[in-house]
C-alpha positions in Angstrom: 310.3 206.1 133.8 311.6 203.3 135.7 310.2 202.6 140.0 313.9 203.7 141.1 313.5 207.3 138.8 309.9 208.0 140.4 310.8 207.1 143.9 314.3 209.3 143.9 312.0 212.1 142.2 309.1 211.9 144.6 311.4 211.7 148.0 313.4 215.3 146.3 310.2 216.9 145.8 309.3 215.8 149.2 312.3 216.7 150.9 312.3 220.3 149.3 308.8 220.8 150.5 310.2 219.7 154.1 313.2 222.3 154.1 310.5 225.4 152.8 308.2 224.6 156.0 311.1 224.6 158.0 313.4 227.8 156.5 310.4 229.9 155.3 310.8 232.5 157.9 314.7 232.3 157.7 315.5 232.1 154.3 314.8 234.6 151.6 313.1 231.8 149.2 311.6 234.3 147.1 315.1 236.1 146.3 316.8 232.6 145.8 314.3 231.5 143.1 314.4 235.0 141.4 318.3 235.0 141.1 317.7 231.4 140.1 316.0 232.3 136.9 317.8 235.0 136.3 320.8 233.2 135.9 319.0 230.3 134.1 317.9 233.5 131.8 321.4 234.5 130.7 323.1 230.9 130.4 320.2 230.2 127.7 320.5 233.3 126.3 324.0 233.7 125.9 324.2 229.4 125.1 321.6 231.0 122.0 324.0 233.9 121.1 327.0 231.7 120.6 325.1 229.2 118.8 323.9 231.9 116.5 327.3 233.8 116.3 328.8 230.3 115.1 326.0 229.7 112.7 326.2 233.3 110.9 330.3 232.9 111.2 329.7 229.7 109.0 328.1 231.3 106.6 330.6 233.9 105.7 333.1 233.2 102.8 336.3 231.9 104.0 339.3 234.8 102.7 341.3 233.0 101.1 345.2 233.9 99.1 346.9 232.2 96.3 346.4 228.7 96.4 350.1 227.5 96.4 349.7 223.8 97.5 347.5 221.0 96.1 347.2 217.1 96.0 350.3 217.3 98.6 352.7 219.4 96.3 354.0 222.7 96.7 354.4 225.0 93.6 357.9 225.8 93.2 359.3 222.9 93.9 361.1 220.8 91.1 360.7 217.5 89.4 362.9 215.2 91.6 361.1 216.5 94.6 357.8 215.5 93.0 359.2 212.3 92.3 359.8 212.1 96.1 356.5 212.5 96.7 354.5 211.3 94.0 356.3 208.4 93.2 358.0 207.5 89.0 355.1 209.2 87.0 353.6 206.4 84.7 353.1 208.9 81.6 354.3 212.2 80.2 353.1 214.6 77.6 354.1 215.4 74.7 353.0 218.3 71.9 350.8 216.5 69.5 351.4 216.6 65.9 349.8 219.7 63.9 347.2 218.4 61.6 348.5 219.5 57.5 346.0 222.3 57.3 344.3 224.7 59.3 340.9 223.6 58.0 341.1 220.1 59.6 341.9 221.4 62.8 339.6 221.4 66.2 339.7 222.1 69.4 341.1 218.4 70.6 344.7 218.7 68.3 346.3 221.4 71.1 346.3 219.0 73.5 349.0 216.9 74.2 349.4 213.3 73.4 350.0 210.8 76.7 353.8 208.4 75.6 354.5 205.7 78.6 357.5 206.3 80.4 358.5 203.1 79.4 358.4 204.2 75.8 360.4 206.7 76.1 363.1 207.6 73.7 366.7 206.4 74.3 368.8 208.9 75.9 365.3 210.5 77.0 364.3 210.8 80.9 361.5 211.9 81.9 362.9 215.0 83.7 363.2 216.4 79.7 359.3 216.4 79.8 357.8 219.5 81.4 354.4 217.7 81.7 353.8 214.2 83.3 350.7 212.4 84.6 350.0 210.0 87.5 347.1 208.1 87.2 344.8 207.2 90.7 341.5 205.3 91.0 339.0 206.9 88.7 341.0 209.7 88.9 344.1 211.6 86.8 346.5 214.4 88.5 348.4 216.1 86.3 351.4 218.3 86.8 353.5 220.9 84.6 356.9 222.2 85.3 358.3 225.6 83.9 361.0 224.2 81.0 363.4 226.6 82.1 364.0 226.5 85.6 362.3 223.4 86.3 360.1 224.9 88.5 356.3 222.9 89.4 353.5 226.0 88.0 350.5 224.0 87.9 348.5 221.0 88.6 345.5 220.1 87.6 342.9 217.2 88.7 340.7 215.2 86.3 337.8 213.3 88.0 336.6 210.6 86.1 333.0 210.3 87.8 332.7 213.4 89.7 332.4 211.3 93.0 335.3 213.1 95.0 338.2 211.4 93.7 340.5 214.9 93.7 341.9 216.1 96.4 339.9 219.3 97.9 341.0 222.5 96.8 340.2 225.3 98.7 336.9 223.6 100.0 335.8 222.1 96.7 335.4 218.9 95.6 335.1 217.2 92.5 330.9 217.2 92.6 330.4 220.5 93.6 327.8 222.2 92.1 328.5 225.6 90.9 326.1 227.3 93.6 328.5 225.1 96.1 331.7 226.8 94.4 330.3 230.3 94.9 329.3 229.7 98.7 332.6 228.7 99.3 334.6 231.1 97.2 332.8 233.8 96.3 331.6 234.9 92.6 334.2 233.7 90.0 336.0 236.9 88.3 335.8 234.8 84.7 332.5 232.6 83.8 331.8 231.3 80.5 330.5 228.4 79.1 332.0 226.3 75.9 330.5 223.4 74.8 329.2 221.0 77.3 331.3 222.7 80.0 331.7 225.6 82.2 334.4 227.1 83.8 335.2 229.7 86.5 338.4 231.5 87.1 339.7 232.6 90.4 342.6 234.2 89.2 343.6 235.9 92.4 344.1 232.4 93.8 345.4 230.8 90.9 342.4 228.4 90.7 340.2 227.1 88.0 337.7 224.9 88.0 335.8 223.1 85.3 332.6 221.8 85.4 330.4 219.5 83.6 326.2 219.2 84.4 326.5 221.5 86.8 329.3 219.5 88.8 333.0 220.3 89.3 335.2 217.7 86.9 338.3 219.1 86.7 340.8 221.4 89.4 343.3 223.6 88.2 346.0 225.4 90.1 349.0 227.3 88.9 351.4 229.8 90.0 350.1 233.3 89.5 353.0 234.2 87.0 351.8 231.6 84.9 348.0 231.9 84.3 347.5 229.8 81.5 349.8 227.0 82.5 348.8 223.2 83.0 347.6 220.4 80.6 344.0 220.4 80.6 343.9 224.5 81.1 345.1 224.8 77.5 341.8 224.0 76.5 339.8 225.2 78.3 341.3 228.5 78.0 343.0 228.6 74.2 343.4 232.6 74.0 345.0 232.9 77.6 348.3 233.6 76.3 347.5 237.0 74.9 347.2 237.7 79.2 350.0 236.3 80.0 353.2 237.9 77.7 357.2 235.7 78.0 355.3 233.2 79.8 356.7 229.8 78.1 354.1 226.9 77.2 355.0 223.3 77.4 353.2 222.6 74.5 352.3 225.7 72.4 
């Protein structure tokens, strides 16, 4: 406490001793110091209510609807809008080749196979390509169009390291832990591990998320007609189309 503190302290102590010998027998002091705390009472304890009415509001799950928006697109819309947006995608996807028999297949041959834009074949543009794929630091987004109207029905975030590099959907990150997942969104409706991975379905919101050690590595939204829609989604989710009946895959 600096000399100029004390002295301003000691002369208003002083000076409210002074006004008490002089008002004592004219002012109710004992009234005035009971309201006093009284209303010093309620400001701390409604200052404690509102801190704990914030603190338990926090803690409730956020109710959330169909997630119709992610990475700064809008489902529905079509290709030349993304384009708008997005910029020329670098990459589409194409159906890979089916190995000669069954016997040498695995689970890697259903997914499609990444052809540069600049490779394309003549004639081809890359509006003919229901599934493309922009490439951002340490990062992938891709994004799947319904053949026949063109439509956008799902996009999907790969994150290379886990370190938030995807946009955040619905509150989660790329890094979440799966506890993190459930505060934030509830219990998934669909849980199962395959492999090294793990992945929980929010089909009411059209979100999926995939995660690897424990941490969210991939994000997955679609329109809610098309369930099993999107590029990585086809893998982690080969029987899907038995849910989803006239629903047309890109690369089925």
């Amino acid at each position: 406490m600096s000399v100029g503190t004390a002295i301003f302290l000691s002369s208003l102590v002083f000076a409210t001793v002074i006004l008490y010998g002089i008002t004592k027998d004219r002012w109710g002091w004992r009234r005035m110091l009971k309201r006093t705390a009284l209303a010093f009472a309620a400001i701390v304890a409604l200052t404690g209510a509102m801190i704990g009415g914030l603190y338990f509001w926090n803690q409730l799950p956020i109710r959330l609807g169909p997630q119709n928006e992610y990475a700064g697109l809008r489902l529905g819309i079509n290709p030349d809008e993304v384009m708008y947006i997005k910029g020329y995608p670098p990459s589409v996807l194409v159906e890979a080749p089916k190995p000669p028999t069954s016997s040498q297949r695995n689970i890697f041959d259903d997914l499609p196979i990444e052809v540069a834009t600049s490779s394309l074949k003549d004639g081809k543009r890359v509006q003919d390509y229901p599934d493309w794929k922009y490439e951002t630091f340490q990062s992938s987004l891709y994004v799947t169009f319904d053949p026949k109207n063109r439509a956008l029905i799902a996009i999907t975030c790969y994150s290379d390291d886990q370190l938030r590099r995807c946009p955040p959907m619905a509150g989660v990150s790329d890094g979440d832990g799966e506890q993190e997942v459930i505060g934030k969104l509830g219990p998934a409706e669909e849980s199962r591990i395959q492999g090294l991975l793990k992945y929980l379905s929010y089909d009411a919101l059209g979100v999926r998320l995939t995660l690897f050690r424990d941490k969210v590595q991939i994000l997955h939204v679609n329109d809610l007609k098309y369930r099993c829609q999107g590029v990585l989604e086809y893998l982690a989710s080969r029987d899907c189309t038995e849910h989803a009946e006239n629903v047309p895959r890109s690369f089925r």
